[in-house]
C-alpha positions in Angstrom: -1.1 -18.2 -29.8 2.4 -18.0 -30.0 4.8 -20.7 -31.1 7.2 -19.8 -28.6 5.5 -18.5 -25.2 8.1 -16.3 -23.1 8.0 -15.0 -19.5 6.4 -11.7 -19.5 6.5 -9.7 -16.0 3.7 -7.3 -16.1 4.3 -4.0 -13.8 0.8 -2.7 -12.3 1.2 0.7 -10.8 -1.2 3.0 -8.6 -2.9 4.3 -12.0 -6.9 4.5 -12.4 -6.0 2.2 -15.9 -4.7 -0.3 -13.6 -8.2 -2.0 -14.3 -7.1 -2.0 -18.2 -4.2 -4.6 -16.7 -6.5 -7.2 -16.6 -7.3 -7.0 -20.0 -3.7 -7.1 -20.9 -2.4 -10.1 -18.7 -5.6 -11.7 -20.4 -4.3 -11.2 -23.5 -0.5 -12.1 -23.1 -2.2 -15.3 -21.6 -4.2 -16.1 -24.8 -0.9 -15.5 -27.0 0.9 -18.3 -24.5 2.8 -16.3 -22.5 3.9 -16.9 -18.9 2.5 -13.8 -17.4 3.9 -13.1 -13.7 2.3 -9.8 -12.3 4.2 -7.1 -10.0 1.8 -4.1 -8.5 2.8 -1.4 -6.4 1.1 -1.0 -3.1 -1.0 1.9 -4.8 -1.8 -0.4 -7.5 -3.9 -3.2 -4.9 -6.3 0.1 -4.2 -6.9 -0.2 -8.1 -7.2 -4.0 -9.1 -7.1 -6.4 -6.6 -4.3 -9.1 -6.9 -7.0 -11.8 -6.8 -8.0 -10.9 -10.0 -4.7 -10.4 -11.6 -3.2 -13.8 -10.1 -6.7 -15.3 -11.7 -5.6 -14.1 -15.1 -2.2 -14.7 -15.1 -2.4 -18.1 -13.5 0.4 -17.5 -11.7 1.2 -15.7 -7.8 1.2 -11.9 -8.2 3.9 -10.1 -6.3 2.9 -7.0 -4.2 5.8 -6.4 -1.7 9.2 -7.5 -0.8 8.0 -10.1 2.0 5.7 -12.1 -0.8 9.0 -13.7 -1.4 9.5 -16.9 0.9 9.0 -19.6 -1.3 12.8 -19.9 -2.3 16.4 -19.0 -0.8 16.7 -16.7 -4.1 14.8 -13.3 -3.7 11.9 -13.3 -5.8 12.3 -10.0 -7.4 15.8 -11.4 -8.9 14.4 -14.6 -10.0 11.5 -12.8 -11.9 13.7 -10.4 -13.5 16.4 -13.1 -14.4 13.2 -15.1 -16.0 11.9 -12.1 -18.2 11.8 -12.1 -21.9 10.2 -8.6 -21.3 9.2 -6.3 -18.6 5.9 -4.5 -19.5 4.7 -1.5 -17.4 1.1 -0.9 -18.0 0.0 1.5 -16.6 3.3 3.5 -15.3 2.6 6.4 -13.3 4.8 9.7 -13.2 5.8 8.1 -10.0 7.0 5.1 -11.1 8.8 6.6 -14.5 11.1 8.9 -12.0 11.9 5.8 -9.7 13.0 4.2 -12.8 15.0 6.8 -14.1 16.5 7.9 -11.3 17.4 3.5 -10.1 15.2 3.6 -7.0 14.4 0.3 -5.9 11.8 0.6 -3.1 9.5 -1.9 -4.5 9.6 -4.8 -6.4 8.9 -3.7 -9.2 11.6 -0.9 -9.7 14.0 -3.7 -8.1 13.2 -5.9 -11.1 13.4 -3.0 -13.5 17.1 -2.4 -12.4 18.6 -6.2 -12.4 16.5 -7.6 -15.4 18.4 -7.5 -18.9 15.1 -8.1 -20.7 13.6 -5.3 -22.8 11.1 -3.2 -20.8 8.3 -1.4 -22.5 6.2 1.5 -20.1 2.6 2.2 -21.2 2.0 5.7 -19.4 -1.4 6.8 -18.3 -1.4 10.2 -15.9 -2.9 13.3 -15.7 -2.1 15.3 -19.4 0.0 18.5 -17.2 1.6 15.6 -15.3 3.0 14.3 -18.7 4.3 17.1 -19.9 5.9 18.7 -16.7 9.5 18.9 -17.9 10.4 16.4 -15.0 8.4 13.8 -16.5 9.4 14.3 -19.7 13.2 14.5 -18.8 12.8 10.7 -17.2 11.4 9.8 -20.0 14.2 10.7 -22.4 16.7 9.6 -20.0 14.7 6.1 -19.9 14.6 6.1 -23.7 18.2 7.0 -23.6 18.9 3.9 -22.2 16.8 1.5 -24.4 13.4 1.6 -23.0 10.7 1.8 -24.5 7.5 3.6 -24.2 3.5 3.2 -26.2 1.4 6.2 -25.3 -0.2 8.0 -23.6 -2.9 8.9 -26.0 -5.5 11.9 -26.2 -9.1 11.6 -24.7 -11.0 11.8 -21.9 -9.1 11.7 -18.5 -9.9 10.4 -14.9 -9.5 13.3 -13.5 -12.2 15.2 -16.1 -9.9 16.8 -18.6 -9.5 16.1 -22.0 -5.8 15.3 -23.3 -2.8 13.4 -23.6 -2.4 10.9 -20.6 -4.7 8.1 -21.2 -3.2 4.3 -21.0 -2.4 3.2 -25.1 -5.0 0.4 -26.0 -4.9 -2.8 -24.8 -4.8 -4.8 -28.1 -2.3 -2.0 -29.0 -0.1 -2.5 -26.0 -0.2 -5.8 -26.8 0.7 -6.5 -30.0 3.8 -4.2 -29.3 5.1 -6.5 -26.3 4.7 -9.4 -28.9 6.7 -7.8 -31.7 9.4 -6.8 -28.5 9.1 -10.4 -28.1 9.9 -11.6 -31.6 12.8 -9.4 -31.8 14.5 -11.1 -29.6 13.4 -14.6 -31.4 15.1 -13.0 -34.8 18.3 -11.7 -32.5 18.8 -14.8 -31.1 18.3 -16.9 -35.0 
């Protein structure tokens, strides 16, 4: 467990490895995070948010209208709290939206306003990966200080074997907590 927990706003997208996000939130839990989950409306026909808010212990955001609790839009609030902004899995999808600043969702909303690191844990289809549009967003993300763990080789979804599975869990993980320490040793 970690001696100082930080707010950790977990991304969910509409990947089959969105069932590997319970996992993860489970984990970021056990090293005393705050875990606050964001899923794309493909993402609920993955995992439901039930099982995410579960895990997390704390409301799971879905849409825009799941914020009517407060004055202050939820999506800001969220991405003013974050110490980091994981994306596990990210889609080709939502890796364009980010590089290109769409904001349709909450999700790419909070990836535009938050000033916290953000870390994106691919998982697609291997020619999806390396279409040169995917790979451009990616460098262009990169170019502007995100950063990404994965994909990895193996078996995919879809039946082919190659780059595009989701990174490993522990392995996802431990690189959100060393994000997280960085900032600790910024900040000393």
């Amino acid at each position: 467990m970690t001696k100082n927990p930080k707010c950790v706003v977990l991304g969910v997208t509409g990947s089959i490895a969105a069932y590997k996000s319970a996992e993860l939130a489970s984990l970021l839990v056990k090293q005393g995070h705050d875990v606050f989950v964001v899923m794309t409306r493909d993402a609920v026909e993955f995992i439901t948010p039930l099982t995410l808010q579960t895990l997390s212990k704390n409301p799971v955001t879905t849409s825009f209208f799941d914020e009517k609790e407060n004055w202050r839009p939820g999506h800001i609030a969220l991405a003013d709290r974050a110490n980091l902004l994981l994306i596990a899995p990210a889609t080709a999808n939502a890796i364009a939206e980010l590089a290109h600043g769409l904001a349709g969702h909450p999700l790419a909303a909070i990836a535009l306003a938050t000033r916290a690191p953000i870390l994106v844990a691919p998982a697609m289809n291997g020619k999806m990966w390396e279409h040169p549009a995917t790979q451009e967003n990616v460098a262009k993300l990169k170019k502007r200080g995100v950063e990404f763990i994965g994909p990895e080789e193996g078996m995919l979804a879809c039946g082919y074997e190659g780059i595009g599975r989701l990174w490993k869990v522990d392995d996802i993980a431990f690189r959100a907590e060393f994000l997280l320490a960085r900032q600790d040793n910024l900040i000393a």
